[in-house]
GUMARPA-257887 format. One record per atom (N, C-alpha, C, O): z, x, y; residue in one letter. Coordinates in steps of 0.05 Angstrom, whole numbers, plus 5000, padded with zeros to 4 digits. Example, Ala and Ser with C-alpha at 12.3 -4.5 7.8 and 13.67 -1.06 7.14 Angstrom:
BEGIN
515652644886A/515652464910A/515652644934A/516952854934A/514252574955S/514352734979S/515752585001S/516152685023S/
% end
This chain:
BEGIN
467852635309X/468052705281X/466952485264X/468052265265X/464352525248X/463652315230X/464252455208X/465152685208X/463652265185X/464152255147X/460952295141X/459352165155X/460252455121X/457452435117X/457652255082X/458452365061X/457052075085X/456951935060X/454752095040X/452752225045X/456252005011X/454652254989X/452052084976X/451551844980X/450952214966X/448752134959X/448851964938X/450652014921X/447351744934X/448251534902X/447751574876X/445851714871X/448951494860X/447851644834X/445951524823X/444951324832X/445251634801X/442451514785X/443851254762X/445951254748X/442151124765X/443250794755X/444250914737X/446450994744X/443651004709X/443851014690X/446451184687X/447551154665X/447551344703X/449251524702X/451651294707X/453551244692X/450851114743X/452750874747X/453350644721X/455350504720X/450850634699X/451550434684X/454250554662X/456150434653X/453150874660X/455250924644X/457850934653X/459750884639X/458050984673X/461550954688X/462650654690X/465050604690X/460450464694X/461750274688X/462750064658X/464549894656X/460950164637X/462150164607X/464750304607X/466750164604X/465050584609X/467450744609X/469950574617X/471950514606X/469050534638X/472450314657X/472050074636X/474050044622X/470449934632X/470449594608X/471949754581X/473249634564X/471449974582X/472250084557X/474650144560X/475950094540X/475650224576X/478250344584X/481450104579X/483750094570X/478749914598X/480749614613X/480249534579X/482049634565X/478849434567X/479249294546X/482149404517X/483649264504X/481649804518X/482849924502X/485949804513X/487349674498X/486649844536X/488749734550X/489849474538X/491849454525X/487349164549X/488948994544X/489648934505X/491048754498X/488549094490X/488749064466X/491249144454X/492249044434X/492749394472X/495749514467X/496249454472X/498249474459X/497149194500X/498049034510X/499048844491X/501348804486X/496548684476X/496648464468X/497448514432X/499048374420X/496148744419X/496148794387X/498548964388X/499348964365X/500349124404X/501949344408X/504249304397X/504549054396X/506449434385X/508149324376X/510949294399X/511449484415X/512449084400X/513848944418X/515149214425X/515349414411X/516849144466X/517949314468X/519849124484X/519548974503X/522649214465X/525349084484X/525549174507X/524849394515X/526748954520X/528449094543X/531849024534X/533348844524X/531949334548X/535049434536X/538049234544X/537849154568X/539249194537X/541948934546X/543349134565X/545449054575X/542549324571X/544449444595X/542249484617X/542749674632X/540449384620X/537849374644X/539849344673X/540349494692X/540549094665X/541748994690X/544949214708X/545649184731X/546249414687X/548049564690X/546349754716X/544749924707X/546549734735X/545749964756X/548550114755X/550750024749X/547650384765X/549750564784X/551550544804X/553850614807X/550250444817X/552050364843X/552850054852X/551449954869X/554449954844X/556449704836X/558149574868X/559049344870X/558049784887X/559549834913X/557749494924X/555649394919X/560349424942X/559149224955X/559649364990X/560749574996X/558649195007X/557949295030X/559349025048X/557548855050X/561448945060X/561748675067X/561348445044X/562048445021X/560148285057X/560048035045X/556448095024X/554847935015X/556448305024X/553348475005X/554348494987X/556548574992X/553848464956X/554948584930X/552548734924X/550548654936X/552448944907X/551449114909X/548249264927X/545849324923X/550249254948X/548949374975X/547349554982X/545849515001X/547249774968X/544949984973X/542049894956X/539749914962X/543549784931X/540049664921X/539749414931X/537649324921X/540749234947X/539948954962X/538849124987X/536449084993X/540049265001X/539049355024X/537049595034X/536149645057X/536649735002X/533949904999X/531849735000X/529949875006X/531349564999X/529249395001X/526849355024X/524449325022X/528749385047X/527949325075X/525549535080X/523649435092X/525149815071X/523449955070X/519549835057X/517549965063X/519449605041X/518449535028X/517449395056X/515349455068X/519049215063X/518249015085X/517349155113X/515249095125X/518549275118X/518049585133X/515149605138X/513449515154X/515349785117X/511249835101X/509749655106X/507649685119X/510849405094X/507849175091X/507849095119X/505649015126X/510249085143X/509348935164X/507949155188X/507249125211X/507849355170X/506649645192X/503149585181X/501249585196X/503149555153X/500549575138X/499549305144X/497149275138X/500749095154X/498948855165X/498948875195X/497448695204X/500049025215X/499149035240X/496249255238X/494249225252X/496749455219X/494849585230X/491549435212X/489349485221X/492049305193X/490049095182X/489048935206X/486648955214X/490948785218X/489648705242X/487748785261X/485648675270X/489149065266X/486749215290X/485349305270X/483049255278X/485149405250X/481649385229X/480149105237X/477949115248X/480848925232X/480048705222X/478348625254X/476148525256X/479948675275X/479048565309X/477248785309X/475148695316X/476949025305X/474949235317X/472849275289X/471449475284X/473148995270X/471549065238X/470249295232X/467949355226X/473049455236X/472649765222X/472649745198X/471849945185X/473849475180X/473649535148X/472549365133X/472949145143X/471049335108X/469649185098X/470748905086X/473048965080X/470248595078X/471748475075X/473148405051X/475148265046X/471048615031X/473148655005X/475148775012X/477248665007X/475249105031X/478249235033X/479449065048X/481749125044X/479448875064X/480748745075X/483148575060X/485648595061X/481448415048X/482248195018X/484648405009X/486948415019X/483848524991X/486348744969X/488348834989X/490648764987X/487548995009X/488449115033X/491648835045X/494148845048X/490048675047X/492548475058X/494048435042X/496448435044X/492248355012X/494348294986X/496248514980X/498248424969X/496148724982X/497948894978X/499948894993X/502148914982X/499848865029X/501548915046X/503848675047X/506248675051X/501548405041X/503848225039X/506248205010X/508548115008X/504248364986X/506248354967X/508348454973X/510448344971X/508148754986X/510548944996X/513148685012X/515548715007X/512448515027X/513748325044X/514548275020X/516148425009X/513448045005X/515547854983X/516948114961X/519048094949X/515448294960X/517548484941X/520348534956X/522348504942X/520748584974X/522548584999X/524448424986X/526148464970X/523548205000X/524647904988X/526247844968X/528747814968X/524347824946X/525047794921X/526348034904X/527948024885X/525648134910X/528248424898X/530248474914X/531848604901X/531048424938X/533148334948X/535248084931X/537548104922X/533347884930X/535147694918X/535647774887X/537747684879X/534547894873X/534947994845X/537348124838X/538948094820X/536948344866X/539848634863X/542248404872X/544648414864X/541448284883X/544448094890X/545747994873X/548248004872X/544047854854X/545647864827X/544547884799X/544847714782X/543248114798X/540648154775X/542248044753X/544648084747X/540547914743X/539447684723X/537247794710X/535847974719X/536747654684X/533447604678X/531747434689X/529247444691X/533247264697X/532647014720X/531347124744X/529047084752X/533147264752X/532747374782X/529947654785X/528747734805X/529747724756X/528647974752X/526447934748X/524948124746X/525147544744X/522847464736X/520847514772X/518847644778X/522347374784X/521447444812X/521147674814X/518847754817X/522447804815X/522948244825X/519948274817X/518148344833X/519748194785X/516748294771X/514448244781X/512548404784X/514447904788X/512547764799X/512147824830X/509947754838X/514147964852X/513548094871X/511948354863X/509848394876X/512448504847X/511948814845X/509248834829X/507849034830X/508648574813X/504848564806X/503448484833X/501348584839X/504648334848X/501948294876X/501948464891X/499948484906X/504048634893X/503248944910X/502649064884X/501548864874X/502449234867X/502249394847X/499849424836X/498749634839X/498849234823X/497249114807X/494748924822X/492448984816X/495048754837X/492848644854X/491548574827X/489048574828X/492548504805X/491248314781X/492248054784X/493747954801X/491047974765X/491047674758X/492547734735X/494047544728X/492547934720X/493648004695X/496947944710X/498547794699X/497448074735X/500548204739X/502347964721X/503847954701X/501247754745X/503347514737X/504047364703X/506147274694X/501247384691X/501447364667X/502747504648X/503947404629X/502347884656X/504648014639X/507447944645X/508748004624X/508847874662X/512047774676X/511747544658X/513447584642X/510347294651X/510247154638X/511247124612X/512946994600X/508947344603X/509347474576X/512347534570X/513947374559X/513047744577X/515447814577X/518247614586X/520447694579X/517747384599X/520947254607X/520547024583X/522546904575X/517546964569X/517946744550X/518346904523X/519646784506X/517447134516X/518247294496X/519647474495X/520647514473X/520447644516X/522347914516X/520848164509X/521948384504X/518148124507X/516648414507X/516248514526X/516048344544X/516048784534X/515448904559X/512849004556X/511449034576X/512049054532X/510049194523X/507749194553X/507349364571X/506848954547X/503148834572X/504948904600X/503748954621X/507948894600X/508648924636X/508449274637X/507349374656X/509549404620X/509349664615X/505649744614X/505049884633X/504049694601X/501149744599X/500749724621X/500749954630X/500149524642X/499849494662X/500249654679X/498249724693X/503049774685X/503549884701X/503050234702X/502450404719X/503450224680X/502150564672X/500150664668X/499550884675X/497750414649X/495450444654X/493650394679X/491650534685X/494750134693X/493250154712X/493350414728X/491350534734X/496150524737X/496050684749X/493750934745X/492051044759X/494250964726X/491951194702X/488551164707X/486851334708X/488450804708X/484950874712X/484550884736X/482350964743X/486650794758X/486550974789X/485451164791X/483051224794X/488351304789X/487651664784X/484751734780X/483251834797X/483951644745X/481351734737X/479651704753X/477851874752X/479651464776X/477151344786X/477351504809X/475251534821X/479451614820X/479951754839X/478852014846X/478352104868X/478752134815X/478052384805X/474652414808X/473252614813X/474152184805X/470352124809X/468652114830X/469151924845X/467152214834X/465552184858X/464051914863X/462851824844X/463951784887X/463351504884X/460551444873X/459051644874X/459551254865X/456951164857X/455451124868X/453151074861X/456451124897X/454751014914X/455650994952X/457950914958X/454451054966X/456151064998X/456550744998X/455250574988X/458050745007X/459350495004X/462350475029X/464250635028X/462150255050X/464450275073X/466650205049X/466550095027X/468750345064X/471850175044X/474750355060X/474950445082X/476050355045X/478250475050X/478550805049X/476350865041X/479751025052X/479151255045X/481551255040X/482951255061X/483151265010X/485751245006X/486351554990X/484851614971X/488151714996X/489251884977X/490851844954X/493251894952X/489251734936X/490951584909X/492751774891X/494351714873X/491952044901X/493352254883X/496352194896X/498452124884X/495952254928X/498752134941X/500951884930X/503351874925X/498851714928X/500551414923X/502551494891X/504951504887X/499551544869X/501251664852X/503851804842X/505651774826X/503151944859X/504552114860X/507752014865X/509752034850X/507451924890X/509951794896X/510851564874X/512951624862X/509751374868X/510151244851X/511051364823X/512851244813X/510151544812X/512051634789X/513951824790X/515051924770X/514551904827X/516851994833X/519151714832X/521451724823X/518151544838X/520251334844X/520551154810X/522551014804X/518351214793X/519651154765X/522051404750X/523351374729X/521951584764X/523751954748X/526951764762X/528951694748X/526551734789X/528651734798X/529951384781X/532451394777X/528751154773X/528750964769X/530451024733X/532250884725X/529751184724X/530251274697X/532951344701X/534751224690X/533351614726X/534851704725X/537451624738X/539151784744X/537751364743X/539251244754X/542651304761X/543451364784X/544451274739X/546451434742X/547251734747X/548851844761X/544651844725X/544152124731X/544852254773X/546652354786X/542452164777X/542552224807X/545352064824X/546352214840X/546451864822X/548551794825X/551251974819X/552352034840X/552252054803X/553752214803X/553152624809X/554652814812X/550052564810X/548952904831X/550252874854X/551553064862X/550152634871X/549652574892X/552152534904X/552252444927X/554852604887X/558152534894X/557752214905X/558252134927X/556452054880X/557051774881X/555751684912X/556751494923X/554551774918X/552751734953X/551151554952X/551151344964X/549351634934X/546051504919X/545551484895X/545751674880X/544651164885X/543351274859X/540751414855X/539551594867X/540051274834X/536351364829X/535551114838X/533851104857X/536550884826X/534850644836X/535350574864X/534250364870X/536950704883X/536650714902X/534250774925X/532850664942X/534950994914X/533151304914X/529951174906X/527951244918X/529850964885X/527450914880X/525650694897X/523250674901X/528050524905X/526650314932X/525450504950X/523050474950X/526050684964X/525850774990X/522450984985X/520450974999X/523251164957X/520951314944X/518451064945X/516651084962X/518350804923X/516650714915X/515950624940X/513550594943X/517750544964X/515450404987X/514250535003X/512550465019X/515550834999X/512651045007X/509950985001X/508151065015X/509550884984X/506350914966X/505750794987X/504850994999X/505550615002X/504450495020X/502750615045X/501050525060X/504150875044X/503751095063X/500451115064X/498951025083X/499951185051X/497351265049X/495751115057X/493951185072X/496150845048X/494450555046X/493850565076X/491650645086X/496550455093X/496650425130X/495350755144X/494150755166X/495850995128X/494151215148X/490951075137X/489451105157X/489850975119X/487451025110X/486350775128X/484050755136X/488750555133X/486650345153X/487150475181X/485250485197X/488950535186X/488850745216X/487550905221X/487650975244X/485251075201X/483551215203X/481351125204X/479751245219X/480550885191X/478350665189X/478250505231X/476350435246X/480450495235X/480650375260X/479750565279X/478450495299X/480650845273X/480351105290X/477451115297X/476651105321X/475051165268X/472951185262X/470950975269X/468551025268X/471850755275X/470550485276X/468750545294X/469450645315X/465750485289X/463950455315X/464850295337X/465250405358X/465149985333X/466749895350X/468249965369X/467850005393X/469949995357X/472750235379X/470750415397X/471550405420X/468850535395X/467650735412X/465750535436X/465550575460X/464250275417X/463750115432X/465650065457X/465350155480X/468249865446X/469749845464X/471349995486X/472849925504X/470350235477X/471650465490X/469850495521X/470550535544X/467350465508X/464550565523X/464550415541X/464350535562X/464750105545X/464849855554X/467949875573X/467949775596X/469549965566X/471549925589X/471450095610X/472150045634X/470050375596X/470350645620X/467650625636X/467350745657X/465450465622X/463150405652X/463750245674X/461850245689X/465450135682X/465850115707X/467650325725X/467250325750X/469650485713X/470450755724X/468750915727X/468651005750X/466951015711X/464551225711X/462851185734X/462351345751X/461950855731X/460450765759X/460950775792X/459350795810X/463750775792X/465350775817X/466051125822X/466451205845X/466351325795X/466251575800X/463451655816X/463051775837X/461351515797X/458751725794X/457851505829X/455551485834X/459451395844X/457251275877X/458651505895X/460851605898X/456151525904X/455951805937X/458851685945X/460051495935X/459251785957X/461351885984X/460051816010X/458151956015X/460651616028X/459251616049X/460251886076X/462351946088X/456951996077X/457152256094X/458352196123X/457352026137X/460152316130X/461252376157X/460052376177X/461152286197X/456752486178X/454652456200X/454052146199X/453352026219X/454552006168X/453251696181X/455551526189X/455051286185X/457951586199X/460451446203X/459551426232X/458551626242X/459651226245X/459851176278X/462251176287X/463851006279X/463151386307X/465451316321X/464951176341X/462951146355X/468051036339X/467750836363X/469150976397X/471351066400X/467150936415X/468451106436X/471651046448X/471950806450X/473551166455X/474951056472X/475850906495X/476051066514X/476450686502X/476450436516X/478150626540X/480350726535X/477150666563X/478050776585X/480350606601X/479950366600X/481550656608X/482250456628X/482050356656X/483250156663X/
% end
């Protein structure tokens, strides 16, 4: 099974798609930066589920986490075998790892947050969730923004718009054949603003749930789905790899060789006579 790569577009069509995105990214960082402030609420830190677990205080959101770490250490084994059979290009590689390892420190660091969320603690949570999320340079700077001023505004832009010129870009046919990742971003999306409904809905789903689960429970386990897609799209890249068929080809010629030699014929066997006595 091959991919037939699409045909490229005409410059001028590519120049305009790339004003559109400068245009897009710039409209962005301007609401970000000219927008009018957005609090965050004094009951942020109030979750649903308060239950401690042993020597865990609030246990289901310290221990939803593990799913995150989960993801990224499945999405860096299979980076690996991309990377040994260079089924993937070394830009997808770059983003590709940066993402999987953010998933690890989001793990991490939002672990230590739910343990005893803080604003303190919540500066980390943020600064894990832009290096998987975001893969900007912006991420860390909006978390900035926000713990020296208290706007959410640029951490909010960020996360909604970026998501948004995904999508759009998603929606587009590429500019050009080009090796990379083959990601279903409608997927990732998707999941991801399943895991902001449930994140909203926090108590809500908590008491659906006869006090079982919250939302922000519910939303660790949802949001480290998105990852899904990422690890099938380098497992398919590994699948597809010329390489791999190389190496494939290369181990089974010496079986093939030892199938495909004659049989020595029965008429050229010499018996040896029997020793009389």
């Amino acid at each position: 099974m091959t991919y037939s790569l699409p045909d490229p577009l005409p410059p001028p069509l590519v120049r305009r798609r790339e004003r559109k995105l400068l245009g897009a990214a710039l409209l962005m960082v301007l609401l970000a930066v000219a927008g009018p402030a957005l609090m965050q609420p004094a009951s942020f830190h109030d979750f649903a589920d308060q239950r401690a677990w042993g020597a865990i205080p609030h246990a289901m959101d310290v221990l939803g986490n593990l799913p995150f770490a989960a993801w990224g250490m499945a999405g860096l084994w299979a980076l690996a075998r991309a990377v040994r059979q260079r089924a993937v290009d070394g830009a997808s590689v770059g983003l590709a790892g940066l993402f999987f390892a953010g998933l690890v420190v989001t793990a991490g660091v939002s672990a230590f947050y739910h343990w005893q969320p803080d604003d303190a603690g919540l500066v980390w949570d943020r600064m894990g969730m832009a290096l998987a999320a975001a893969v900007l340079l912006l991420g860390p700077v909006t978390v900035q923004v926000w713990a020296a001023s208290g706007n959410l505004l640029p951490w909010g832009v960020l996360q909604i718009g970026g998501m948004a010129l995904i999508l759009g870009l998603a929606g587009l046919p590429p500019a050009w054949p080009a090796p990379g990742l083959r990601i279903r971003w409608a997927l990732v999306i998707a999941l991801y603003a399943l895991a902001k409904l449930l994140e909203l809905a926090d108590h809500a789903v908590f008491d659906l749930t006869g006090q079982f689960l919250s939302g922000h429970s519910l939303k660790h386990v949802v949001a480290s789905f998105a990852a899904w897609p990422v690890v099938l799209a380098v497992l398919e890249a590994v699948r597809m790899s010329p390489e791999r068929g190389k190496i494939r080809a290369e181990s089974a010629a010496p079986c093939n060789a030892r199938a495909s030699r004659p049989a020595p014929s029965r008429s050229n066997q010499a018996t040896k006579p029997r020793s009389q006595a």
